[in-house]
C-alpha positions in Angstrom: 20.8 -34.3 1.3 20.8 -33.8 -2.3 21.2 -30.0 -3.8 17.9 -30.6 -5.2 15.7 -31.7 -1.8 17.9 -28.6 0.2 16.6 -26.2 -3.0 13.0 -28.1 -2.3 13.3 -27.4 1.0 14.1 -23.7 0.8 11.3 -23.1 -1.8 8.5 -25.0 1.0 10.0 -22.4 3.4 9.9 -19.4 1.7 5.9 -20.2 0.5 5.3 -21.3 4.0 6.3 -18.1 5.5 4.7 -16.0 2.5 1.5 -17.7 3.7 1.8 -16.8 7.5 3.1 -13.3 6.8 0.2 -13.0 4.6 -2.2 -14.2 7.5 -0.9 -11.4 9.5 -1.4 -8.9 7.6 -4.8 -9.4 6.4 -6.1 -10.8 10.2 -3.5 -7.8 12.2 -3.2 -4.7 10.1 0.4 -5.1 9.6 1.1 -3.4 6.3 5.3 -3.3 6.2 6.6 -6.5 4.2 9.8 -6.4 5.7 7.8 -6.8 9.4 5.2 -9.0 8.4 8.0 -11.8 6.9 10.1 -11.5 10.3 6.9 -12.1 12.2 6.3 -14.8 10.1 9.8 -16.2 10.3 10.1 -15.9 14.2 6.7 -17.9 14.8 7.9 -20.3 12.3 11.0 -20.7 14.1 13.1 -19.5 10.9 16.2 -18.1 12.1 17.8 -18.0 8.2 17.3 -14.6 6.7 18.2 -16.4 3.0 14.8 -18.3 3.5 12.6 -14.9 3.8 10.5 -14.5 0.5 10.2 -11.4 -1.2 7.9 -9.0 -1.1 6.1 -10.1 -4.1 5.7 -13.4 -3.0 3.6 -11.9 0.3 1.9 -9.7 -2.1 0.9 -13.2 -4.6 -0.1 -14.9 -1.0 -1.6 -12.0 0.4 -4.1 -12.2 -2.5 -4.6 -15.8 -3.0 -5.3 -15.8 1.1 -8.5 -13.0 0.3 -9.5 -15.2 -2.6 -9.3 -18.3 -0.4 -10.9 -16.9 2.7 -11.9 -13.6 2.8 -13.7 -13.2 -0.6 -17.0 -12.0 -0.2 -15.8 -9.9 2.8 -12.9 -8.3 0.9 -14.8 -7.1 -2.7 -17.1 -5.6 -0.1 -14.3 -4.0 2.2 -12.4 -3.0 -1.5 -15.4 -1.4 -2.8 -16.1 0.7 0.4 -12.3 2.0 0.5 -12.2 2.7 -2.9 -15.2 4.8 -3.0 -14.2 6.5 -0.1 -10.8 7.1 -1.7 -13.0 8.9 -4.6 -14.3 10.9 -2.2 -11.2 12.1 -0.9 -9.5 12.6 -4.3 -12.3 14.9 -5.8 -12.0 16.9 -2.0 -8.5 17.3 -3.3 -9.0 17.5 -7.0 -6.9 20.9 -7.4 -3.8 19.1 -6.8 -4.2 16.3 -9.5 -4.6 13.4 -6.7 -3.0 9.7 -8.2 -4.5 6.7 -5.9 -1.6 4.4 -5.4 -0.8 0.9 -3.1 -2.8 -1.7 -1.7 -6.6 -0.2 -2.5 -5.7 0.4 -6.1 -4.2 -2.9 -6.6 -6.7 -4.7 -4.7 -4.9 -6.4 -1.9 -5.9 -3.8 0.7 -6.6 -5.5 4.1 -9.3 -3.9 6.1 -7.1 -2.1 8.2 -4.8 -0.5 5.3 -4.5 3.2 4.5 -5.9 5.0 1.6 -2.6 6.0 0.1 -2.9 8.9 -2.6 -0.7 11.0 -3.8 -1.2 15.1 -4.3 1.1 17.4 -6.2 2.0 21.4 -5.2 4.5 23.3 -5.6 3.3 24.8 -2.1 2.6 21.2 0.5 0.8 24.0 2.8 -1.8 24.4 -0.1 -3.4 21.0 0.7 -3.3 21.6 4.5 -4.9 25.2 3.5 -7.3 23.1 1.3 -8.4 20.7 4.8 -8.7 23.4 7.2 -10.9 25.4 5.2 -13.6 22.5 4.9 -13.2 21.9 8.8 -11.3 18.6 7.8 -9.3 17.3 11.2 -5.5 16.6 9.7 -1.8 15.4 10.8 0.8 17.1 9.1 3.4 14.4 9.0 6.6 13.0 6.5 7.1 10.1 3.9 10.3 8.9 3.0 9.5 8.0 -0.9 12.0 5.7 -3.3 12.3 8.4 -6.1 15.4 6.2 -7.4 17.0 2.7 -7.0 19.2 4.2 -4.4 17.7 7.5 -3.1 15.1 8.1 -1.3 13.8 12.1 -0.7 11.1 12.8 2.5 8.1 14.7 1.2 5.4 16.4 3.4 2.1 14.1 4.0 -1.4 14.6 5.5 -3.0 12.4 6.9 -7.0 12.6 7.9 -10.6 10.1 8.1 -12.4 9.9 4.7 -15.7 7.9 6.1 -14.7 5.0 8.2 -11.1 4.8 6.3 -8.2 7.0 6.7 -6.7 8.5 3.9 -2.7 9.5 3.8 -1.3 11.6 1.5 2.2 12.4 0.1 2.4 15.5 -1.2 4.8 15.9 -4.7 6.1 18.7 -6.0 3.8 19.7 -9.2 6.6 18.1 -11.8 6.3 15.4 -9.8 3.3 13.6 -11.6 5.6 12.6 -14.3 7.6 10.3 -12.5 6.5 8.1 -10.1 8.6 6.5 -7.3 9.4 3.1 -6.8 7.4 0.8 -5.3 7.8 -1.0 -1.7 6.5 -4.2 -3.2 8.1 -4.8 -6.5 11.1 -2.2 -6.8 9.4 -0.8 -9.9 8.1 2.7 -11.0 4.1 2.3 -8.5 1.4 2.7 -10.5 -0.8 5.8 -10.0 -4.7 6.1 -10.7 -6.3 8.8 -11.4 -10.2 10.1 -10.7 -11.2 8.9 -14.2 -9.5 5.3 -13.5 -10.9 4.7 -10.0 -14.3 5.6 -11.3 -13.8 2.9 -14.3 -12.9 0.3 -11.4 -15.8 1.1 -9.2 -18.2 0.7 -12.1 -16.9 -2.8 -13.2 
């Protein structure tokens, strides 16, 4: 076999298991990359960790999958999770809330999170902020990239906005000027704020 039909061969691979990992994640919930392509591998029968595509390459299939099948379904679903992000961030507007991951970008299965995140120089401030409007919460951690080879655990909440459930990190206030890396592409995540997911909702 030529170099060029083995490359061929690897690249047919690496799509094909985008595809299914893709398929799992939008039909199970399953919202890790690193999961969802091992899934995909073993029903494939893949065994060769060099043929696993990266996580931008699920992300690309993930959203050609919702174009393909789900797209009437999924600008609905997108919609309904971004408003109810909006809701959420103006509960939490004090603490400068940035909408970040899979709902801002638009790939968001139906199952995913509402990930925001919140900055204080006090994390109890938020949970303060919840208990006083009677909001039901889990105090819980996130380990967050902050650099290409550190990653720092920060405090999270996590509680129902509507029918979606919202988690969120909770930065330090100088936090907002940086943001941390991002699972998918290994660059700095891009952050929305109020006055941005208000401009999307209203295209």
């Amino acid at each position: 076999m030529s170099f060029r039909k083995f490359n061929a061969r690897g690249e047919e691979l690496r799509r094909a298991i985008a595809q299914e990992a893709a398929r799992l994640m939008s039909e199970h919930g399953i919202e890790d990359y690193l999961l969802a392509k091992r899934k995909a591998a073993e029903r494939l029968g893949v065994t060769d960790t060099a043929s696993l595509p990266r996580n931008t390459e699920i992300e690309a299939a993930l959203s050609e999958y919702q174009r393909l099948f789900a797209a009437d379904t999924h600008s609905q679903t997108l919609a309904e999770q971004r408003r109810a992000a909006l809701a959420a961030m103006h509960l939490l507007a004090e603490f400068e809330p940035r909408l970040v991951g899979p709902v801002l970008t638009g790939t968001a299965t139906p199952h995913a999170d509402i990930d925001l995140h919140v900055f204080a120089d006090q994390p109890e401030a938020v949970t303060f902020k919840l208990m006083d409007r009677g909001i039901p919460h889990e105090v819980l951690e996130r380990r967050v990239k902050v650099q290409a080879d550190r990653a720092v655990n920060y405090p999270a909440v996590r509680f129902s906005a509507g029918e979606c459930t919202v988690d969120a990190t909770v930065f330090p206030v100088d936090g907002i000027r940086q943001a941390p890396f991002s699972p998918v592409d290994g660059r700095p995540m891009r952050r929305a704020a109020i006055t941005e997911l208000t401009a999307l909702l209203e295209e």
